[in-house]
SEVEXVO-484707 format. One line per 8 residues: number of its first residue (from 1); their letters; for each residue x, y, z of N, C-alpha, C. Coordinates in Angstrom, 1 decimal. Example, Ala and Ser with C-alpha at 12.3 -4.5 7.8 and 13.67 -1.06 7.14 Angstrom:
1 = AS = 13.2/-5.7/7.8/12.3/-4.5/7.8/13.2/-3.3/7.8; 12.8/-2.2/7.1/13.7/-1.1/7.1/12.9/0.0/7.9
# end
This chain:
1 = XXXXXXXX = 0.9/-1.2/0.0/0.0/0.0/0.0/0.9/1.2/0.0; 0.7/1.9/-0.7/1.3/3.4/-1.2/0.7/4.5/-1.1; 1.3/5.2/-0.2/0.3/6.8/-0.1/0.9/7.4/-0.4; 0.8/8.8/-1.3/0.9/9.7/-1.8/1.3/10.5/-0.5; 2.6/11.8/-0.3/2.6/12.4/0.7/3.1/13.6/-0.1; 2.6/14.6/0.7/2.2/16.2/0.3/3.9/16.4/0.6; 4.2/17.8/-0.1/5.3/18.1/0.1/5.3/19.9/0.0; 6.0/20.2/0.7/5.6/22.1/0.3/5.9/22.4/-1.3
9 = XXXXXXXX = 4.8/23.1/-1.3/4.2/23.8/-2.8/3.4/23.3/-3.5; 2.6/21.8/-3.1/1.7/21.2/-2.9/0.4/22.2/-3.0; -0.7/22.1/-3.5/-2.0/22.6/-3.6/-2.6/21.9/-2.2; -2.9/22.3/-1.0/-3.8/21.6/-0.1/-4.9/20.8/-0.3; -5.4/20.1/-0.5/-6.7/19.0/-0.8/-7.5/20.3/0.0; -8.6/20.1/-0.3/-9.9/20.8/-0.1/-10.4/19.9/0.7; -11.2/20.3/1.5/-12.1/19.6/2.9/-13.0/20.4/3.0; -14.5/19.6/3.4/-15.1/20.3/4.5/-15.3/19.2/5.4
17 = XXXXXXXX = -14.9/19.2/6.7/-15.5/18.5/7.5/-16.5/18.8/8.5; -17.2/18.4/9.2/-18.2/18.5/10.3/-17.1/18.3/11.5; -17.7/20.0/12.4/-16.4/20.2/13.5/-17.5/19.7/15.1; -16.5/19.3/16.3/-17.3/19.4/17.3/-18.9/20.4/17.6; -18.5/21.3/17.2/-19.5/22.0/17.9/-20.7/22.4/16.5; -21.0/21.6/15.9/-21.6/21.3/15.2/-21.6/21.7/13.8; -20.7/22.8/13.6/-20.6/23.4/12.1/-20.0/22.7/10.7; -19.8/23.7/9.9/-18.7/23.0/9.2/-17.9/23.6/8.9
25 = XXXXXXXX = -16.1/22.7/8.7/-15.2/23.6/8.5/-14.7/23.4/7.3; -14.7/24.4/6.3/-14.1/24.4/5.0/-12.6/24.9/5.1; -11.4/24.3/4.2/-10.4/24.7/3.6/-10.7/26.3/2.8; -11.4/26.2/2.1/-11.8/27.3/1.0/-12.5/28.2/2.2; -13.5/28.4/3.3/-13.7/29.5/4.0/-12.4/30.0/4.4; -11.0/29.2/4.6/-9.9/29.9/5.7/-9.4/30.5/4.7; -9.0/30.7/3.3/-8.2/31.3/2.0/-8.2/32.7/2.7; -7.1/33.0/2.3/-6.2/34.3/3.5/-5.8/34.4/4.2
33 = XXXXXXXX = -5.9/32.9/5.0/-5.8/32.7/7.0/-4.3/31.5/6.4; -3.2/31.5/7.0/-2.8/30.4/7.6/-3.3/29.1/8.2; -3.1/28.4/7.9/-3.7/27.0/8.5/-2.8/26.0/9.0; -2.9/25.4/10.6/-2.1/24.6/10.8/-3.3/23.2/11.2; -3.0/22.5/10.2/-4.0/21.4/10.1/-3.5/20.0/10.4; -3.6/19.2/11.6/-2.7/18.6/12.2/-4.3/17.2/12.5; -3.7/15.9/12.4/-4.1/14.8/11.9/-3.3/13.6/13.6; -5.0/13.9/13.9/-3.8/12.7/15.2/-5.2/11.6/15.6
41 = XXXXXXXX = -4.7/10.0/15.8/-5.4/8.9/15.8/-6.6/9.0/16.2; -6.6/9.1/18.3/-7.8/8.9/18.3/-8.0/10.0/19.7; -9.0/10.5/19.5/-9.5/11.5/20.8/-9.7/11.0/22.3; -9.1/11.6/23.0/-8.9/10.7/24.5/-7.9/9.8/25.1; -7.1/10.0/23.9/-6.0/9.0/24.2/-4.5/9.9/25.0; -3.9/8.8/25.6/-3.0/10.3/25.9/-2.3/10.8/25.4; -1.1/10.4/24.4/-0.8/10.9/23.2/-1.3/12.1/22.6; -2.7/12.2/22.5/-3.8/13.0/21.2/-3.7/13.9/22.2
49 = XXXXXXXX = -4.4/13.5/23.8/-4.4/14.7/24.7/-3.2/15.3/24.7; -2.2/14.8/25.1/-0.9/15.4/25.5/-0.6/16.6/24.1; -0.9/16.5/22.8/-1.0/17.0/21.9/-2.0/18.2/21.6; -2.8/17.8/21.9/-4.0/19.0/21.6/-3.9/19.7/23.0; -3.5/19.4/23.8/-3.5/20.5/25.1/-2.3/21.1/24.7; -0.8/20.9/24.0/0.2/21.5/23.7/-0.6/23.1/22.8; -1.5/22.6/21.9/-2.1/23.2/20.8/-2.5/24.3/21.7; -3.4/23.7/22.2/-4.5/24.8/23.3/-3.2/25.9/23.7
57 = XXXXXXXX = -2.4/25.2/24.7/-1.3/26.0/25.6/-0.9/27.0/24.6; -0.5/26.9/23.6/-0.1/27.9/22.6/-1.1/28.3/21.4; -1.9/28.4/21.5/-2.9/28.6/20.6/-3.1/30.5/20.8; -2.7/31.2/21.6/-2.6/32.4/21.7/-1.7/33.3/20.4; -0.6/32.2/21.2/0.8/33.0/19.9/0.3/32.6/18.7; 0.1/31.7/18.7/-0.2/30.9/17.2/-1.0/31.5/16.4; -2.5/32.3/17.5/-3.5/33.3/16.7/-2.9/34.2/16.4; -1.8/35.0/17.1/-1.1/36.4/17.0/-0.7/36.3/16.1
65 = XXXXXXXX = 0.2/35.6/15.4/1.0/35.2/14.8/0.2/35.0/13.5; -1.0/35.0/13.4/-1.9/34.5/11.5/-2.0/33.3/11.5; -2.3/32.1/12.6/-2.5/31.2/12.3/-3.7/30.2/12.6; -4.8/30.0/12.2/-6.0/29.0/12.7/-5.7/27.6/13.0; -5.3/26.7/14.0/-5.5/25.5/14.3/-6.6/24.4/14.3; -6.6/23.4/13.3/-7.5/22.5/13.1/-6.6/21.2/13.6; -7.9/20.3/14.6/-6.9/19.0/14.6/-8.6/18.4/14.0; -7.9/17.1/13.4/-8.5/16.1/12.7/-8.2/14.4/12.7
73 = XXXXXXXX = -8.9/14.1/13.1/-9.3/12.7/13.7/-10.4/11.8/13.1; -10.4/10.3/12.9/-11.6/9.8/12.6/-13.2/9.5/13.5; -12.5/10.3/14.7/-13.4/10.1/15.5/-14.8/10.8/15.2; -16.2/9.7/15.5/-17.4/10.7/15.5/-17.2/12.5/16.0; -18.1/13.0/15.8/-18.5/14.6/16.3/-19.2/14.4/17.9; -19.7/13.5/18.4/-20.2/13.5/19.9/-18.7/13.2/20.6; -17.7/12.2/20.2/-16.5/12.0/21.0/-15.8/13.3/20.6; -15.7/13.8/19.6/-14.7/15.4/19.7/-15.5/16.2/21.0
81 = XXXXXXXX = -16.9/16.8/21.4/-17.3/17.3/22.2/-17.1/16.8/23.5; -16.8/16.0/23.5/-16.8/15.2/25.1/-14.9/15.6/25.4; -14.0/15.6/24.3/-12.7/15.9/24.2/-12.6/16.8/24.3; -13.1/17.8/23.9/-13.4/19.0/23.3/-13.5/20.1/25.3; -14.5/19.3/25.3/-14.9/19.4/26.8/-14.3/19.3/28.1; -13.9/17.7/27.8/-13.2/17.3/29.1/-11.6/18.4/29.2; -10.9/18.7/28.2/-9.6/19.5/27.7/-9.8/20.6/27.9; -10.8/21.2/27.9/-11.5/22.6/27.3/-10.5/22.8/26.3
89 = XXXXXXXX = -10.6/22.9/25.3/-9.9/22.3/24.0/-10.4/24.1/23.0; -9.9/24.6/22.9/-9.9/26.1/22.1/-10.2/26.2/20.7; -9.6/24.9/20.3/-9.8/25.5/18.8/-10.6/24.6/17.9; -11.0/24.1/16.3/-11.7/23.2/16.2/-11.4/21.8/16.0; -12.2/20.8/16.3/-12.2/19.2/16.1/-12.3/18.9/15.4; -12.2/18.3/14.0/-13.1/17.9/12.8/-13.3/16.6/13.0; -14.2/16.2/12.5/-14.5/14.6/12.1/-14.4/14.1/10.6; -13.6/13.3/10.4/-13.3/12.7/9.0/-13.1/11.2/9.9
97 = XXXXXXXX = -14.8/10.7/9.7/-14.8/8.7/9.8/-14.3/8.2/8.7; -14.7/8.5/7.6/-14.2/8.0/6.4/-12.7/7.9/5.7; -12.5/8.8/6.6/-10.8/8.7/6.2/-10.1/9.3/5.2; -11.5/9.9/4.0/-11.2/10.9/3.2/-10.0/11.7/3.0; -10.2/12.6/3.9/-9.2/13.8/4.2/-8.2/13.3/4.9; -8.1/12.6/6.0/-6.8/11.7/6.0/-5.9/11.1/4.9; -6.9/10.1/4.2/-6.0/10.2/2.7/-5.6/10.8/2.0; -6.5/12.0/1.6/-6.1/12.9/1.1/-4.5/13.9/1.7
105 = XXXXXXXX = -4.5/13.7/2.3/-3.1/14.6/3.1/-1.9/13.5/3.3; -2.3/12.1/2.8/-1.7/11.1/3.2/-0.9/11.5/4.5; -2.0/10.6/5.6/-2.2/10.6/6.8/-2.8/9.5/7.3; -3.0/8.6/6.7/-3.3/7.5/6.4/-2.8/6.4/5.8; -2.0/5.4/6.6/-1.3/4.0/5.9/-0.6/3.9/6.8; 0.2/2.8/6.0/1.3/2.3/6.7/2.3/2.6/7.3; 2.2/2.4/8.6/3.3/2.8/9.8/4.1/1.8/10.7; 5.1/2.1/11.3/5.2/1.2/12.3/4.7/1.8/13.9
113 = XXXXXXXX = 4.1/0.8/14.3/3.6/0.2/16.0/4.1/-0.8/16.7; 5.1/0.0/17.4/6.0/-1.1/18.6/6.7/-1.7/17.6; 7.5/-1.3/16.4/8.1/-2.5/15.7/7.2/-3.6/14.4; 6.0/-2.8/14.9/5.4/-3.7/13.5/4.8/-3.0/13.0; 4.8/-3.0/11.5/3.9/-2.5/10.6/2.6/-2.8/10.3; 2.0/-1.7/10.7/0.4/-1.6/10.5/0.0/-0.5/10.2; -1.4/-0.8/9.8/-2.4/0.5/8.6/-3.1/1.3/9.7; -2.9/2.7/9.7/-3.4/3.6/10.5/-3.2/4.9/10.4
121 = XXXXXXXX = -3.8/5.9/10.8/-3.3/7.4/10.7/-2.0/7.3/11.5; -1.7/8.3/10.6/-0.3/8.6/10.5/-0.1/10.4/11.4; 0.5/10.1/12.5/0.3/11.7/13.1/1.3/12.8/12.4; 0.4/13.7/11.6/0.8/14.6/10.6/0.4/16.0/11.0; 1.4/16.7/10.9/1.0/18.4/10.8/0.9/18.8/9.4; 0.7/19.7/8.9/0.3/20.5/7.8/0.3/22.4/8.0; 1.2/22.8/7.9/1.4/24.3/7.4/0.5/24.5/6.3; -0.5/25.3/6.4/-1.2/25.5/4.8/-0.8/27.3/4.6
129 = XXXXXXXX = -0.3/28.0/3.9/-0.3/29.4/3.4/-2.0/30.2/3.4; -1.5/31.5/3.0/-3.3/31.6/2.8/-3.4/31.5/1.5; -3.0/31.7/0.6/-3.5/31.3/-1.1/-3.5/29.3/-1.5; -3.6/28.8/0.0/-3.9/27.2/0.0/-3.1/26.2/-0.6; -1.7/26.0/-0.6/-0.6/26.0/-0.7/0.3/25.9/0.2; 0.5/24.0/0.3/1.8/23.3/1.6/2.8/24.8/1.5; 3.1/24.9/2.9/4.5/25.1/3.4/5.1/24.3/4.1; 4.7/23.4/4.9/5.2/22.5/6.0/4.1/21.4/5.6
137 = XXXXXXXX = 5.1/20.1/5.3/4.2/18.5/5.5/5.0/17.7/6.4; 4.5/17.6/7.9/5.3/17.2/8.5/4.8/15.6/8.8; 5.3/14.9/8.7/4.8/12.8/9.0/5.9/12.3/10.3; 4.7/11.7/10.8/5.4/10.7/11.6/5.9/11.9/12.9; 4.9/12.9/13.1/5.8/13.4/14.2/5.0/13.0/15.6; 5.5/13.4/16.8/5.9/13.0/17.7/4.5/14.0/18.9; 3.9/13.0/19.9/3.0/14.0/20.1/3.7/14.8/21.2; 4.7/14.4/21.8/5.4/15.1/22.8/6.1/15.8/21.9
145 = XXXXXXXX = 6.1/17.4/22.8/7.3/18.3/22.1/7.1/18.9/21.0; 5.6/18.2/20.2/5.3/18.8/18.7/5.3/20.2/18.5; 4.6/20.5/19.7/4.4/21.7/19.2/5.2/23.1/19.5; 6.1/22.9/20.4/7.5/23.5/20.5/8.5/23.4/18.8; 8.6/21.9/18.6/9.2/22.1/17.2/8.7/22.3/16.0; 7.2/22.6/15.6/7.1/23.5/14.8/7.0/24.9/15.1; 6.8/25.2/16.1/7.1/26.7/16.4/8.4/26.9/16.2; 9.4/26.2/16.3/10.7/26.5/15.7/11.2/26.9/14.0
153 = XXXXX = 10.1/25.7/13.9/10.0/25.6/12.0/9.5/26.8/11.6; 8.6/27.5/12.5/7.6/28.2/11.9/8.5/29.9/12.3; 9.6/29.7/13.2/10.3/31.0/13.4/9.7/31.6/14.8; 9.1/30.9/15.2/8.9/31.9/16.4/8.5/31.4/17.7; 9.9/30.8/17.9/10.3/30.3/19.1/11.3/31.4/19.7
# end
């Protein structure tokens, strides 16, 4: 199995997904906005937590700075709310069950777990520009510390 992986200068795949709090969130509504679109397994877990609370914790500078935070998971829209909740969690959830948009960002496939290879999302960041257009495709990153080292990437650490 072979996934296709984004690379900067990349056209962004287009999405809408349905977010926690019931709306929807389009790629094409953010066009002008920076986008940091980040792809992690499963909601509740502590990895995902330990990750989306990094997000939260810096989600200030991150706005200052021109940038909207999306995390995206296959989880239903009632488990993002309850995540959403338990975290008090700032910014939006999306729900992609189908795996669509995972695939599409190739964020989805083959990885290794404990040494073995298995089919699964793949924990991926995504830099999007505002004219919708990779700057940063980051795979296989790490939920500790993530978010310190793209603030590095991104200059403003």
């Amino acid at each position: 199995m072979t996934e296709t992986k984004l690379v900067a200068g990349d056209a962004a795949p287009e999405f809408a997904l349905p977010a926690a709090d019931g709306s929807t969130v389009s790629l094409d509504s953010l066009r002008g906005k920076r986008v940091i679109l980040y792809f992690y397994p499963a909601a509740m877990t502590p990895g995902c937590t330990k990750q989306a609370c990094d997000f939260r914790d810096n989600l200030g500078q991150l706005t200052a700075e021109g940038f909207v935070v999306l995390g995206v998971s296959k989880d239903k829209p009632d488990k993002l709310v309850k995540f959403t909740e338990r975290d008090a969690l700032t910014f939006p959830l999306l729900s992609d069950p189908e795996l669509a948009v995972h695939k599409a960002y190739g964020a989805y496939g083959a990885k290794k777990l404990y040494g073995k290879e298995v089919v699964g999302v793949i924990r991926s960041t995504f830099v999007i520009d505002a004219d919708g257009k990779i700057e940063q495709a980051l795979y296989n990153v790490k939920a500790t510390g993530h978010v310190a080292s793209l603030k590095k990437k991104l200059g403003l650490d």
